[in-house]
ZAMARGU-4260 file (C-alpha; in steps of 0.2 Angstrom, whole numbers, plus 5000, padded with zeros to 4 digits):
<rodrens>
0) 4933/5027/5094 | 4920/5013/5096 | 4903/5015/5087 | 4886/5011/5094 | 4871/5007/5083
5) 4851/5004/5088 | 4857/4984/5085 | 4870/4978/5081 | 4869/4967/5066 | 4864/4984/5057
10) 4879/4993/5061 | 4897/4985/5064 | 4916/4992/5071 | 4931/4991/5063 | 4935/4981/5078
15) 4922/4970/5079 | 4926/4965/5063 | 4941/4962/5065 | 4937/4949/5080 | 4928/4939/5067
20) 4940/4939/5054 | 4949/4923/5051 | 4968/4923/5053 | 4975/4920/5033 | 4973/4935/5021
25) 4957/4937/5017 | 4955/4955/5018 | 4937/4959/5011 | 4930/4946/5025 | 4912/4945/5026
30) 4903/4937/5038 | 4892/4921/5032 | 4874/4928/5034 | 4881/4946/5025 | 4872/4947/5005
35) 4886/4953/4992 | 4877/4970/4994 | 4885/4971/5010 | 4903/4971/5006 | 4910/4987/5003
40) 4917/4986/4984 | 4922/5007/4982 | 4941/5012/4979 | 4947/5024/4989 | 4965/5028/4980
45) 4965/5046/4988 | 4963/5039/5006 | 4977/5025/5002 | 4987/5038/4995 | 4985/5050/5013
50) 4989/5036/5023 | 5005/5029/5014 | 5011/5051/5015 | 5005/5054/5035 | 5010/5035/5037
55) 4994/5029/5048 | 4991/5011/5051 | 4976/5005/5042 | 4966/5002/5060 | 4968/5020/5063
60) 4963/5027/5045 | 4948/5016/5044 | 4943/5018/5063 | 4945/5038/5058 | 4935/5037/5040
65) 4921/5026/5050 | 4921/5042/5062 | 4920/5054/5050 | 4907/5044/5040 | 4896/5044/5055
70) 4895/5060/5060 | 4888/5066/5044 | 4877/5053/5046 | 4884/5042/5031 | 4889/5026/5040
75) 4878/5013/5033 | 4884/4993/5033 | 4890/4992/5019 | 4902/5008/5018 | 4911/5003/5035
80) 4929/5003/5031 | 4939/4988/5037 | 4959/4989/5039 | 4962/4974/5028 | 4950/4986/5014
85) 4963/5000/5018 | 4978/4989/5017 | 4972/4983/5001 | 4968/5000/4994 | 4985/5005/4998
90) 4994/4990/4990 | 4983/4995/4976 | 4988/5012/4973 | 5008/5011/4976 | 5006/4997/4962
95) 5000/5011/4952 | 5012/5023/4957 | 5024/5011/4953 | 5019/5005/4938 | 5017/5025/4931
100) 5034/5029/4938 | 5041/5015/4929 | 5032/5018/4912 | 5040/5038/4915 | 5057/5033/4918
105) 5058/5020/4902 | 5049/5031/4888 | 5061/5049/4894 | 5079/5043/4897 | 5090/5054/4885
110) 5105/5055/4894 | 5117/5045/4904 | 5129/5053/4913 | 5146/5048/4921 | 5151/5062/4932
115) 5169/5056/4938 | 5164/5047/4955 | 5173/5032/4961 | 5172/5024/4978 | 5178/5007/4986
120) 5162/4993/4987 | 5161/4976/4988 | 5151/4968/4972 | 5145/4948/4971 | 5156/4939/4957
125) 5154/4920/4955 | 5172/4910/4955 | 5179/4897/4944 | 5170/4882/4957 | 5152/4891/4952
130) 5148/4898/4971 | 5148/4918/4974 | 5158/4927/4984 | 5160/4947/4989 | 5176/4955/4983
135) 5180/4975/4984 | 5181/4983/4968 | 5178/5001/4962 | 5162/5007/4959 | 5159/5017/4946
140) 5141/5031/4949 | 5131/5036/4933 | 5117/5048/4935 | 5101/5042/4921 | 5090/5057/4918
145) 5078/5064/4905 | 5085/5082/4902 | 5103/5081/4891 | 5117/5089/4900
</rodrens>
């Protein structure tokens, strides 16, 4: 969807944008004549998060939120949502996931369990010259969890 505005300094696309966007990782880009009021400084963890689960590409999630946002009428320059915003918002958030997840799984682990499994794999083992190499050995499963039993 492409978006049309009375002119066109008051009203860019995704895609527009991203034609003047230079090529490193600048993902908040701006164009030079743009005031900080201009730049589009919200967080949108609940879009990030919609994205990563229906697994959209961020020119299609901000090309839809800039859609949705201009037909209630809400598109305004400095709420269009760029891909590189999404990207970001979603590099964001699984940081966040991440980090709770791990914060989880160190503060409730009460029980490590062995149940029996063995199975043929290689593992990397360094020999006597320093260098690694693969050997097969047997691999032993243990199950970590938070409930005992």
């Amino acid at each position: 969807p492409h978006f049309t505005c009375k002119s066109e300094p008051e009203c860019e696309t995704p895609r527009s944008r991203r034609n003047k966007t230079p090529r490193d990782k600048d993902t908040d880009y701006v164009p030079e004549s743009a005031t900080p009021s201009d730049r589009n400084l919200r967080n949108y963890p609940n879009l990030a998060q919609e994205a990563d689960h229906h697994s959209l590409s961020s020119y299609a999630v901000a090309d839809i939120a800039n859609a949705l946002l201009k037909d209630l009428g809400l598109l305004e320059t400095h709420e269009i949502l760029t891909a590189g915003k999404v990207t970001s918002q979603r590099d964001k958030r699984r940081k966040q996931l991440n980090l709770a997840r791990d914060e989880q799984l160190h503060k409730n682990v009460s029980c490590i369990g062995f149940d029996g499994k063995k199975t043929k794999g290689k593992e990397k083992v360094q020999d006597p010259n320093g260098k690694d190499r693969w050997k097969w050995s047997k691999l032993e499963y243990m199950t970590f969890t938070d409930q005992d039993g």
